[in-house]
N, C-alpha and C positions, 0 to 999 in steps of 0.2 A: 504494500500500500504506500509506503513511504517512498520509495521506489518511481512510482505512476506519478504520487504530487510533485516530486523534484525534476521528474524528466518532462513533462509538463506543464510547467509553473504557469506561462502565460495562458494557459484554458482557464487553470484553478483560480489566476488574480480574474479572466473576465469572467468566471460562473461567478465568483463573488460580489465583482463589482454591478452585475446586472440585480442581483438579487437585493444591492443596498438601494437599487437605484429604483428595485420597485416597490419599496418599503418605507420609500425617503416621506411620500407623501401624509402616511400615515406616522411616521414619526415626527414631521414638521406640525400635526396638528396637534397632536400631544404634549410639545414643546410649547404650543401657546405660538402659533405659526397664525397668527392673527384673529378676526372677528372669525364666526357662522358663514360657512361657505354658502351659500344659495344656487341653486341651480336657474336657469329662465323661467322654469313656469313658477317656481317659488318666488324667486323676484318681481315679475310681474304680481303676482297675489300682493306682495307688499307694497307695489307701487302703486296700489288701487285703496289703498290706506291714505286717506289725503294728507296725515300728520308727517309722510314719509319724506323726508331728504334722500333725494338721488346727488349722488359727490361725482361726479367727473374729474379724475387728478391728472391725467394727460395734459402735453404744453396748448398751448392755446391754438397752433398751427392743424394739431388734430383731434380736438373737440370742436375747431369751426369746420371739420371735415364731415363732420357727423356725429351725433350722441345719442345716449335715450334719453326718450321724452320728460320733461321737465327738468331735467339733470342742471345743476348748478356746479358752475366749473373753477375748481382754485387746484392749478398744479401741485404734484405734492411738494417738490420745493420750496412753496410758501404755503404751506397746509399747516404748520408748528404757529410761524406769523399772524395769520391771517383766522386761526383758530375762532376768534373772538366772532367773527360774521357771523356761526353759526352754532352761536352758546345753546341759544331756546330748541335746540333739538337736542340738550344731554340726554334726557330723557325718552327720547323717542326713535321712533326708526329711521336707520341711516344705513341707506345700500353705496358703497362705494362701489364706483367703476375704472376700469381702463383698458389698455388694449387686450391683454392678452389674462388677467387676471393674477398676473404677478407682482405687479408694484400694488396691486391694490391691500394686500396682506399684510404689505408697510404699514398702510395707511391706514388700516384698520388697528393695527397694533399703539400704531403713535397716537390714535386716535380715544382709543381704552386710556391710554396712558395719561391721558388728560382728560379723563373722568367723563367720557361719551360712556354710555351705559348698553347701547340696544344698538351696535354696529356689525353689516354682515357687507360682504364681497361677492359679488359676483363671479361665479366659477368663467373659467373662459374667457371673461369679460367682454367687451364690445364685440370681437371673432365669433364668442357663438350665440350673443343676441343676434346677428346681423344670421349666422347660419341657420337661427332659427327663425326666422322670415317674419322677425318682431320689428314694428316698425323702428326709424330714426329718425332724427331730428335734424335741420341742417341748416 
């Protein structure tokens, strides 16, 4: 056995590293890997909540490209700054977006962190609103 892992080390590092890499997701949520992920049709349910803040954190070149509907847009770059815009929604629902659903876990993180209570991220983010043939905004 020892034998098989030494004469093959590069299979045994890539069966390993495929295995961390399909496990990474569920350990990123464990760790506290940001808000309540949402999928689109849970999204949309909460977007039909009218107390809901939709966050757009993308630069401004691609949320005038497109967004979802009502989305109010502050880059996450100035999202720490600019916090204060959108104090009266500590308490209430707050779907953050972006392209692809990766910066938005920041934002939901930095966002807890400064006593937002009720913050979720869109899974996919605008890529699979858009795939799922939900409208945009432009």
């Amino acid at each position: 056995m020892a034998d098989f892992l030494l004469n093959n080390l590069a299979l045994v590092g890539l069966f390993l590293a495929s295995g961390v890499m399909l496990v990474w997701p569920e350990i990123s949520k464990l760790a506290g890997g940001g808000g309540d992920t949402l999928g689109t049709l849970e999204a949309t349910r909460l977007m039909n909540q009218p107390a809901t803040l939709v966050l757009d954190i993308r630069d401004d070149k691609d949320f005038a490209a497109g967004h979802l509907p009502r989305a109010r847009h502050i880059p996450l770059k100035e999202l720490e700054a600019r916090s204060t815009e959108i104090q009266k929604f500590k308490d209430k629902p707050v779907l953050v977006t972006c392209r692809s659903g990766n910066r938005s876990g920041s934002a939901t993180r930095l966002l807890k962190k400064l006593g937002f209570n009720n913050v979720f991220h869109l899974k996919g983010g605008l890529v699979a609103w858009e795939q799922a043939s939900l409208p945009v905004e432009r």
